[in-house]
C-alpha positions in Angstrom: 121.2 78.9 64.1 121.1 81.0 67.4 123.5 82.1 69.4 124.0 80.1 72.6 124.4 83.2 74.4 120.9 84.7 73.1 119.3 81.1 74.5 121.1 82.1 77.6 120.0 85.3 78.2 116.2 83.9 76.9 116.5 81.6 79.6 117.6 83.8 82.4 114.6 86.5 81.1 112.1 83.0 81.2 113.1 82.1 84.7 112.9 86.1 85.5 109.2 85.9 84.0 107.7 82.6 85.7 108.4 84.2 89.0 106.2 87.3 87.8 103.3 85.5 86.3 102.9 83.2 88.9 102.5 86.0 91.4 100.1 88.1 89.2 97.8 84.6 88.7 97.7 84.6 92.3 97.3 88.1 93.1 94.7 88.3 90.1 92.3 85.1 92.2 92.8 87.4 95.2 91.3 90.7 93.5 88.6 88.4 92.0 87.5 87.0 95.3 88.4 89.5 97.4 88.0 93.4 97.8 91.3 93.5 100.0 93.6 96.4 98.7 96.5 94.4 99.3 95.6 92.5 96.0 95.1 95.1 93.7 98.4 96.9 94.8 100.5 93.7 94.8 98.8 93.0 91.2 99.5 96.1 89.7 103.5 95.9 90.9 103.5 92.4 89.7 102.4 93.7 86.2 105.2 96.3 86.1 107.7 94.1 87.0 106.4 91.9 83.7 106.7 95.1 81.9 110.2 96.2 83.2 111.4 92.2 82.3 109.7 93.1 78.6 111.1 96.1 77.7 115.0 95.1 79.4 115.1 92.2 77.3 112.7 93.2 74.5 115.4 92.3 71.9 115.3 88.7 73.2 111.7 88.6 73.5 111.2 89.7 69.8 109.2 92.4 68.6 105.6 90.6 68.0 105.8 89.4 71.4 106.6 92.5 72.6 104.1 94.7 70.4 101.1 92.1 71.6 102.0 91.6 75.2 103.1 95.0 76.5 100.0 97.1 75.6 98.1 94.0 77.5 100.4 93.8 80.6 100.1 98.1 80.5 96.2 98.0 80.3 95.9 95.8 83.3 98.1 98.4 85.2 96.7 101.6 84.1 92.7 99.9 85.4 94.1 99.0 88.7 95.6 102.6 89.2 92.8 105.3 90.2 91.3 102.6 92.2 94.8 101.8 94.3 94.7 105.8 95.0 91.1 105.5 95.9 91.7 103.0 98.2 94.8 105.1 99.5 92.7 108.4 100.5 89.7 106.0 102.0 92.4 104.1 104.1 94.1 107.7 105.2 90.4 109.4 105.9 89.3 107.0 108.0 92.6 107.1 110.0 91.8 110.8 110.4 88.2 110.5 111.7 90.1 108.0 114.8 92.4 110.7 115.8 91.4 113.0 118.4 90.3 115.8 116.5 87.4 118.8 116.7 84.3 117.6 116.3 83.9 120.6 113.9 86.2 118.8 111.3 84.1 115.6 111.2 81.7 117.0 109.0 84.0 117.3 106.6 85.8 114.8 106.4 83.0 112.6 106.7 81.4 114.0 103.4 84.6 113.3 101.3 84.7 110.0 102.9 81.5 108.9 101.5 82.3 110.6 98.4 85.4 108.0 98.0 83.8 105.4 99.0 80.8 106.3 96.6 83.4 106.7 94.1 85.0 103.5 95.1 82.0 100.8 94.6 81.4 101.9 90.9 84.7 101.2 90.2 84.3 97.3 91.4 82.7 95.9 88.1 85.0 98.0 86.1 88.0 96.0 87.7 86.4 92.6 87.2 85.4 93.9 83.6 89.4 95.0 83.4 90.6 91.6 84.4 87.9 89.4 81.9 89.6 91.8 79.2 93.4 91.0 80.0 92.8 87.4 80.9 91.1 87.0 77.6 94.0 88.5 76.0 95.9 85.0 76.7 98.8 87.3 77.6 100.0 85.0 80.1 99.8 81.8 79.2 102.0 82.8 75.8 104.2 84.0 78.1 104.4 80.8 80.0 104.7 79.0 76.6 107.8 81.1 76.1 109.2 80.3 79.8 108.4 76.9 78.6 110.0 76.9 75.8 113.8 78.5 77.0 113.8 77.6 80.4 116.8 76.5 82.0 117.2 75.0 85.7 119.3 77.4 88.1 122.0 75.2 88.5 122.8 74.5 84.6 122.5 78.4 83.9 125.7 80.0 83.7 125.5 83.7 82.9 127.1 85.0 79.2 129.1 87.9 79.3 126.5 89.7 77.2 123.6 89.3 79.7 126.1 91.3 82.2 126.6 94.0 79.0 122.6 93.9 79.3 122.6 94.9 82.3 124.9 97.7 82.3 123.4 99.4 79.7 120.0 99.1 80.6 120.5 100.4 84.4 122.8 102.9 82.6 120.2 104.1 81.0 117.9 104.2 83.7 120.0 106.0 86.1 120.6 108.9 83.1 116.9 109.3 82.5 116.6 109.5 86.5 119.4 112.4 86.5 117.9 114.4 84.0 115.2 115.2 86.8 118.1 116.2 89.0 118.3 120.0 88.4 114.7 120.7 88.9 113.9 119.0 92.4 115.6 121.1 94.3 112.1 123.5 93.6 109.6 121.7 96.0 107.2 123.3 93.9 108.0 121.7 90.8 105.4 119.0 90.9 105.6 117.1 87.8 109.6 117.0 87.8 108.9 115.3 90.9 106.4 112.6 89.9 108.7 112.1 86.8 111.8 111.5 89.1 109.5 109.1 91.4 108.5 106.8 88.2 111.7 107.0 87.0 113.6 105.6 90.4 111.0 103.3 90.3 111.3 101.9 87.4 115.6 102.0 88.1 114.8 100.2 90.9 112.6 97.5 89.3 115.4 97.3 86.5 117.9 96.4 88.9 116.3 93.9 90.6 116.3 92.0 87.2 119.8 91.6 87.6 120.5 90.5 91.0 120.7 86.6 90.6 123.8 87.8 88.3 125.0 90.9 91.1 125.2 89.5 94.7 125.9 93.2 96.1 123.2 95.5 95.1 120.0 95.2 97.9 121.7 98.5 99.4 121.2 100.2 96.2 118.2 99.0 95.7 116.7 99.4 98.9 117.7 102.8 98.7 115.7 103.3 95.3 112.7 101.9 97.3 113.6 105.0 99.8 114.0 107.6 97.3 110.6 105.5 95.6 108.9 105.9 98.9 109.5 109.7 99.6 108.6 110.9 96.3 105.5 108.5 95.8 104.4 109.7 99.6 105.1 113.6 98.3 103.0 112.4 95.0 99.8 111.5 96.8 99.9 114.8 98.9 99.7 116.6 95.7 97.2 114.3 94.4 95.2 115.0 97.6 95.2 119.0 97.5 93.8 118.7 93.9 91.1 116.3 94.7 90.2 118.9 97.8 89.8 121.9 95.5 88.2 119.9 93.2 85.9 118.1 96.0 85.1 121.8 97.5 83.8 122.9 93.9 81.7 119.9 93.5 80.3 119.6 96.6 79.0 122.8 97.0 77.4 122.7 94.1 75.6 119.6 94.9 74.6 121.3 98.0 73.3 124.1 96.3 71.4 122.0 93.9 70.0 119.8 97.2 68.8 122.3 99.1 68.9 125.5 96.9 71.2 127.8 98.8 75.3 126.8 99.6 75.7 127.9 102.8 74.8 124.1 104.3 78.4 123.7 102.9 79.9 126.0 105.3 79.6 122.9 107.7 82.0 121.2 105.5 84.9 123.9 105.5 86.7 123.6 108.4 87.0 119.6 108.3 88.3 120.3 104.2 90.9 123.2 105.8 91.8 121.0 108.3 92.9 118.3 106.1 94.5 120.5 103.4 96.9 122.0 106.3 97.3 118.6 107.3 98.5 117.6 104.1 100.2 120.1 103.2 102.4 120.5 106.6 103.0 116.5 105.6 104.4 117.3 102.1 106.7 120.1 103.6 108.3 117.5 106.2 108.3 114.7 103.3 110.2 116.9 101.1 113.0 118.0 103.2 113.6 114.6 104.1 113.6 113.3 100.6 116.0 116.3 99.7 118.3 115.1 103.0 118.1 111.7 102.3 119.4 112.3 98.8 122.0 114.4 99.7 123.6 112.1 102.9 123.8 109.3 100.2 125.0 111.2 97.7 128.4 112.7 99.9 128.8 108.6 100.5 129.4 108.6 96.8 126.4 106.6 96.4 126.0 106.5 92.2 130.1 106.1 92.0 129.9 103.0 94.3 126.7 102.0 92.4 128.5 101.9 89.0 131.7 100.0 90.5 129.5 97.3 91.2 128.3 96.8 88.1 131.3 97.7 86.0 133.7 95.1 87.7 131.9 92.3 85.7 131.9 93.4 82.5 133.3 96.2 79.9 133.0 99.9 81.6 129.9 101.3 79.4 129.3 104.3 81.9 129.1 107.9 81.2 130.1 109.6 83.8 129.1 112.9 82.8 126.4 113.9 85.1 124.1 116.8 84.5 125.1 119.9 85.5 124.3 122.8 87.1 120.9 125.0 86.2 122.3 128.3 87.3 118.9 129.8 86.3 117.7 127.8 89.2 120.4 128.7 91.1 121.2 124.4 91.6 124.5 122.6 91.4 125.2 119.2 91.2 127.8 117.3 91.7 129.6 114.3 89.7 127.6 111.8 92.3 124.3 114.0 92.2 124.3 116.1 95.5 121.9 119.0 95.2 122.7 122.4 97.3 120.3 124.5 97.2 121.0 128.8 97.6 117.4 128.6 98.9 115.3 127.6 101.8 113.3 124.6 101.2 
């Protein structure tokens, strides 16, 4: 027979779940029916929120569930993302070209705008083609049958210890996996560290929002994830952007060549692709050293300390609170509550 504390914890990961897939079917209609990027983005955090809810309480879930639904719930993400950082650089281009700017840059930044958008309407049937696929899957309404199965009404839930346990450990392990990243940002250069530390703060803060019908006093903490989220996703698309302009310059003066036979039509082009590469690149510099700022100011408040008293007053202390320590090859320290000083300028 099972435990009634494993039906409680189903039931608290069911109610968790019908919140999720009620949004994506919505969300899903909308990108369907309607080009608007807002749908795509809010479809493909919908379906990582499903995924985070999957692999927290994968042991509740059970493992056929989990090997059939996960790589479904990941495929419908991983279609939706080039197009969501398509529709990123088109918005952010166009914003350019209504600034008051030289007319020499227009050129420029025109051609890479048609580019995108070029880019942009190919993928359409590919994302209609995406969402047949997942929806065909039936991943959603067998997790609705599950929601059906073990879910409990809000006022005749009453949380088991072991779903607080749950949630130490699997922020726990979050926020370690997040500090592991710790001694190598202080190296604005060090670009994948960097998009590692953003999808792992994302996915702490996505974890801890699991829990937050059981913890009353964590939206500080987690809307400071969504800052620290925010910063390193903005620094992410900066460096996305400079490789895409190097790779743009290649490609496009190629075609040019092809076109007309000699490249120096592309010379037209340069100054509006140098403009925006110092653009972007003076806007990675300010992001950086804010991000670094940020993380420091909350980190002298004792921020991660604070964070783990929170959790740990409901349940058995499961926290290590060994932090990861100084790179002195790096010339970085960091402190028990992960404070980065730095013996260079950034």
């Amino acid at each position: 027979m099972e435990k009634e504390e494993s039906k409680l914890i189903k039931a608290y990961a069911s109610r968790l779940f019908k919140k999720q897939v009620d949004y994506l079917k919505t969300q899903l209609s909308g990108v369907k029916f309607d080009e608007e990027i807002e749908f795509i983005h809010q479809t493909r955090v919908s379906s990582r929120r499903i995924r985070n809810i999957l692999q927290s309480f994968s042991p509740y879930v059970g493992k056929k569930n989990i090997k059939k639904w996960l790589p479904s719930i990941r495929y419908l993400t991983k279609s939706l993302t080039k197009v969501r950082d398509i529709d990123v650089q088109i918005i952010f281009l166009e914003k350019e070209l209504t600034k008051d700017i030289k007319n020499e840059y227009r050129q420029g930044i025109n051609r890479i705008l048609l580019r995108k958008m070029q880019k942009r309407e190919k993928f359409q049937t590919q994302i209609l083609n995406s969402i047949s696929v997942f929806e065909q899957s039936e991943t959603l309404n067998e997790i609705q049958k599950f929601i059906k199965t073990y879910y409990i009404p809000s006022d005749e839930f009453e949380p088991p210890e072991e779903l607080f346990r749950l949630a130490i450990q699997t922020i726990d392990s979050h926020v370690k996996h997040c500090f592991t990243f710790v001694p190598f940002i202080s190296d604005p250069n060090n670009i994948d560290d960097l998009h590692n530390m953003r999808i792992a703060i994302k996915n702490l803060r996505y974890t801890t929002e699991l829990f937050t019908d059981i913890y009353s006093d964590l939206t500080y903490y987690i809307d400071t994830f969504k800052i620290f989220q925010d910063y390193l996703g903005n620094i992410h698309d900066c460096d996305v952007w400079l490789e895409d302009l190097d790779s743009f310059a290649i490609k496009e003066q190629y075609r040019v060549l092809q076109f007309y036979g000699k490249s120096s039509p592309f010379n037209l082009m340069k100054p509006g692709l140098n403009f925006l590469k110092t653009e972007i690149t003076k806007s990675r510099d300010d992001l950086y050293i804010d991000f670094i700022n940020h993380w420091n100011n909350v980190s002298q408040d004792l921020f991660w300390s604070k964070f783990r008293e929170i959790l740990e007053q409901y349940s058995i202390p499961v926290f290590d609170n060994t932090v990861q320590q100084a790179d002195a090859e790096n010339n970085l320290s960091t402190t028990n509550d992960g404070l980065i000083n730095e013996n260079q300028d950034i």
